[in-house]
Chimera marker file (.cmm) of the C-alpha trace (Angstrom):
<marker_set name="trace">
<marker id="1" x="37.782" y="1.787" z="32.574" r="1" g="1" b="0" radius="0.5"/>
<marker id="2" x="39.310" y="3.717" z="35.085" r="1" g="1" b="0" radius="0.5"/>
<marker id="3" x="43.032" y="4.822" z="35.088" r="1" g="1" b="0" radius="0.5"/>
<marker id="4" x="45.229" y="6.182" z="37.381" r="1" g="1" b="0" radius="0.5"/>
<marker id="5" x="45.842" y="10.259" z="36.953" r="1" g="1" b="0" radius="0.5"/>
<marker id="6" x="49.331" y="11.234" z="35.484" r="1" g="1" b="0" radius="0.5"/>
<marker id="7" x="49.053" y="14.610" z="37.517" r="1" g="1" b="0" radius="0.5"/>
<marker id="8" x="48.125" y="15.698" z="40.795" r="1" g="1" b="0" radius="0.5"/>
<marker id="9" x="46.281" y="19.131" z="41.622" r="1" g="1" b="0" radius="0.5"/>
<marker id="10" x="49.080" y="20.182" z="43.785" r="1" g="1" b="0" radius="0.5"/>
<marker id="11" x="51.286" y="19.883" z="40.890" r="1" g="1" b="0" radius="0.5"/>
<marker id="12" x="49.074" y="21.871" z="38.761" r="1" g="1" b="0" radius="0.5"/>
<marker id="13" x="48.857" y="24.433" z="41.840" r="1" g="1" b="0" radius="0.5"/>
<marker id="14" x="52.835" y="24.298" z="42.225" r="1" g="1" b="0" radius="0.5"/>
<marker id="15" x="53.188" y="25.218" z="38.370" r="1" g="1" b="0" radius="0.5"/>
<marker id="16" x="50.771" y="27.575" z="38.563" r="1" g="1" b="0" radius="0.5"/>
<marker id="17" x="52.435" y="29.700" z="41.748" r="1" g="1" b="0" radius="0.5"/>
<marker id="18" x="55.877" y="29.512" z="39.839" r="1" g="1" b="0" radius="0.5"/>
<marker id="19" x="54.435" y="31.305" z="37.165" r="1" g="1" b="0" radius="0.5"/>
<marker id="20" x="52.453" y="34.658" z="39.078" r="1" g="1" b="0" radius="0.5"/>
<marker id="21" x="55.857" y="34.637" z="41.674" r="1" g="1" b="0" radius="0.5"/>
<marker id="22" x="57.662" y="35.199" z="38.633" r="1" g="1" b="0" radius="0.5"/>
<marker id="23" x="54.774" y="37.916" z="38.132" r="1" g="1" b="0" radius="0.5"/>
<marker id="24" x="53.327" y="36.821" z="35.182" r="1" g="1" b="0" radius="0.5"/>
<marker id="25" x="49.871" y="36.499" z="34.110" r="1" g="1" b="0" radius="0.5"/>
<marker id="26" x="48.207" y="33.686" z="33.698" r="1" g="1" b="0" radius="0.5"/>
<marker id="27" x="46.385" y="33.110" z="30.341" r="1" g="1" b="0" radius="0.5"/>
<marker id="28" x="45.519" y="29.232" z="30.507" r="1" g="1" b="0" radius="0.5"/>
<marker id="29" x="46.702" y="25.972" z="31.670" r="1" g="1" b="0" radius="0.5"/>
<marker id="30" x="47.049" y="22.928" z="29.212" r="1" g="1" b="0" radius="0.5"/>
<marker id="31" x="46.956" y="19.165" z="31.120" r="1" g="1" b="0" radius="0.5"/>
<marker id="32" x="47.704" y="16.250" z="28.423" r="1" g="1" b="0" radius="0.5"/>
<marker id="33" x="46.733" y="12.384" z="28.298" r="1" g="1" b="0" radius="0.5"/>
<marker id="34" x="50.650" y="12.250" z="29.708" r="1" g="1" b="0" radius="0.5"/>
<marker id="35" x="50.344" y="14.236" z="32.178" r="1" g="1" b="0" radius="0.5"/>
<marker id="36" x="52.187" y="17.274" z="31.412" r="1" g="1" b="0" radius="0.5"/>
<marker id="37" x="51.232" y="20.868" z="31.919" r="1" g="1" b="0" radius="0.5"/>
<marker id="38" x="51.507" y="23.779" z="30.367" r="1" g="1" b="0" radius="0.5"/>
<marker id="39" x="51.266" y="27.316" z="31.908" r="1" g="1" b="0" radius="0.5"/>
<marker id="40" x="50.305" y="29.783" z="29.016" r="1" g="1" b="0" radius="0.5"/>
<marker id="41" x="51.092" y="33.091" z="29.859" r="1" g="1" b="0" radius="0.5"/>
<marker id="42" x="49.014" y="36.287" z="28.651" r="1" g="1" b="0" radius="0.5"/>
<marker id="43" x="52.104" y="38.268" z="27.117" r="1" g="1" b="0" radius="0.5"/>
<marker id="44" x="49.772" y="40.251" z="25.251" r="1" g="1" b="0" radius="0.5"/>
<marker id="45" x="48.580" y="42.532" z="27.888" r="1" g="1" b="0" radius="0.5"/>
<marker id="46" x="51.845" y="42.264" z="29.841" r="1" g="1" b="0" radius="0.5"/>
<marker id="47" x="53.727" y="44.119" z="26.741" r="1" g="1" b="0" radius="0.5"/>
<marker id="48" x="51.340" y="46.724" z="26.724" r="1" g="1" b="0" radius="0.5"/>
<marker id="49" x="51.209" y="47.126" z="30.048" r="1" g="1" b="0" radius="0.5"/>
<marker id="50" x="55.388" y="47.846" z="30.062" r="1" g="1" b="0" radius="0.5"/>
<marker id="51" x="56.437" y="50.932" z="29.858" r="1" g="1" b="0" radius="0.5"/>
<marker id="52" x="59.314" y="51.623" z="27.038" r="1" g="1" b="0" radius="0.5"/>
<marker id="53" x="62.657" y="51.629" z="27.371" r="1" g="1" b="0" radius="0.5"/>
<marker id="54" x="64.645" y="54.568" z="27.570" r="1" g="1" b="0" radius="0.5"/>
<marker id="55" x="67.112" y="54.879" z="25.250" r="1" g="1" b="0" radius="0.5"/>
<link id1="1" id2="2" r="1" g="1" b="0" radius="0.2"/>
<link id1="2" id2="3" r="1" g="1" b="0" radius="0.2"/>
<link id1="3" id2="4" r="1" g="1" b="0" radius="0.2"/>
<link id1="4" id2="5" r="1" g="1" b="0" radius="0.2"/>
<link id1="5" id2="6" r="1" g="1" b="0" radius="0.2"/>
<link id1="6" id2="7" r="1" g="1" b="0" radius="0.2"/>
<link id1="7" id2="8" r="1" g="1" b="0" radius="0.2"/>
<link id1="8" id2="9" r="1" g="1" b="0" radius="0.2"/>
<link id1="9" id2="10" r="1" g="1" b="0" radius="0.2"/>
<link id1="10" id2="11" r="1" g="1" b="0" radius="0.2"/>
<link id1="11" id2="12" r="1" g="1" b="0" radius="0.2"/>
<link id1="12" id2="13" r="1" g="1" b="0" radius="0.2"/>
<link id1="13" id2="14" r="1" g="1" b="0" radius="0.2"/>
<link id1="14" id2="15" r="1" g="1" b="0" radius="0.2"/>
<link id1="15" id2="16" r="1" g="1" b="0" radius="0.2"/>
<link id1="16" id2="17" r="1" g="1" b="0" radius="0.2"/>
<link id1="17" id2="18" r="1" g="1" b="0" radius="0.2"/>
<link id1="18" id2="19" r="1" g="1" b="0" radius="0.2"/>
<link id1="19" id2="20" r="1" g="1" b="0" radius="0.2"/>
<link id1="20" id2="21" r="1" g="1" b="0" radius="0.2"/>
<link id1="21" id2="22" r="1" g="1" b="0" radius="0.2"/>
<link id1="22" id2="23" r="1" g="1" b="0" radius="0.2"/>
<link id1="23" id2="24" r="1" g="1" b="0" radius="0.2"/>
<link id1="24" id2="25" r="1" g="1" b="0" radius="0.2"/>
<link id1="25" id2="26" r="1" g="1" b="0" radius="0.2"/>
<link id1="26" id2="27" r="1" g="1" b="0" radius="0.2"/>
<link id1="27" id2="28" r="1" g="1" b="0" radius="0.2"/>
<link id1="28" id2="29" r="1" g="1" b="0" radius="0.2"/>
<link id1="29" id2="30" r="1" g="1" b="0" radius="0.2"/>
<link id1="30" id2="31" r="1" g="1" b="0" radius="0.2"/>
<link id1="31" id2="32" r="1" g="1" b="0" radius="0.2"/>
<link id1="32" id2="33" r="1" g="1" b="0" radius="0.2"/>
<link id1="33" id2="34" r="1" g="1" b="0" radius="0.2"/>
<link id1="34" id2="35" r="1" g="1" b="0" radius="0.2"/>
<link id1="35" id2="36" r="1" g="1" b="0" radius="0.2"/>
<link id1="36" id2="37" r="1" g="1" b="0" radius="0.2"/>
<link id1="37" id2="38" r="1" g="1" b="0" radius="0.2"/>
<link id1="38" id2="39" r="1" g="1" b="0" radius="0.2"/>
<link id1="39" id2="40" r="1" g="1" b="0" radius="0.2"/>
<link id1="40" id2="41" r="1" g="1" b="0" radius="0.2"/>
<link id1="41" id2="42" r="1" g="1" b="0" radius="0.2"/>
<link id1="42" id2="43" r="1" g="1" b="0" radius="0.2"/>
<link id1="43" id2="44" r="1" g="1" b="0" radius="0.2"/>
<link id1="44" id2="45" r="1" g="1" b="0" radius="0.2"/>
<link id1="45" id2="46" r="1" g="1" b="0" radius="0.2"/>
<link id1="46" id2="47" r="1" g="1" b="0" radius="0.2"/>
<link id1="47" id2="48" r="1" g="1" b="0" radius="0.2"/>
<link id1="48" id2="49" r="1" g="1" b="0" radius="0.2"/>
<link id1="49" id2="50" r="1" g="1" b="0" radius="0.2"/>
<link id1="50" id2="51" r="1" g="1" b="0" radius="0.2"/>
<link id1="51" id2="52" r="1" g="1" b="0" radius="0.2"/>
<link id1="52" id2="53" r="1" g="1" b="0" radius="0.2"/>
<link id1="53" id2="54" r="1" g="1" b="0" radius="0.2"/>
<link id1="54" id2="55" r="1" g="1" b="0" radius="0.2"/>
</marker_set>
């Protein structure tokens, strides 16, 4: 049984450039059965990466 896709790939591509032109890294991306995705970011490396704040 075929059914009709909830998302499109240029959605998934539109989420997807939101998130690096906001500079962040991209960890994964999470499509569900409804059609909504989910741009996990890799805030792991991006904290280490960052230089601390002067106080």
């Amino acid at each position: 049984m075929n059914t009709a896709a909830t998302f499109k790939q240029t959605d998934v591509k539109r989420a997807v450039k939101a998130v690096t032109d906001a500079g962040l890294r991209i960890g994964s991306v999470e499509i569900t059965r409804e059609g909504t995705i989910r741009v996990i970011t890799n805030t792991q490396s991006q904290l280490a990466s960052r230089p601390e704040p002067e106080l």
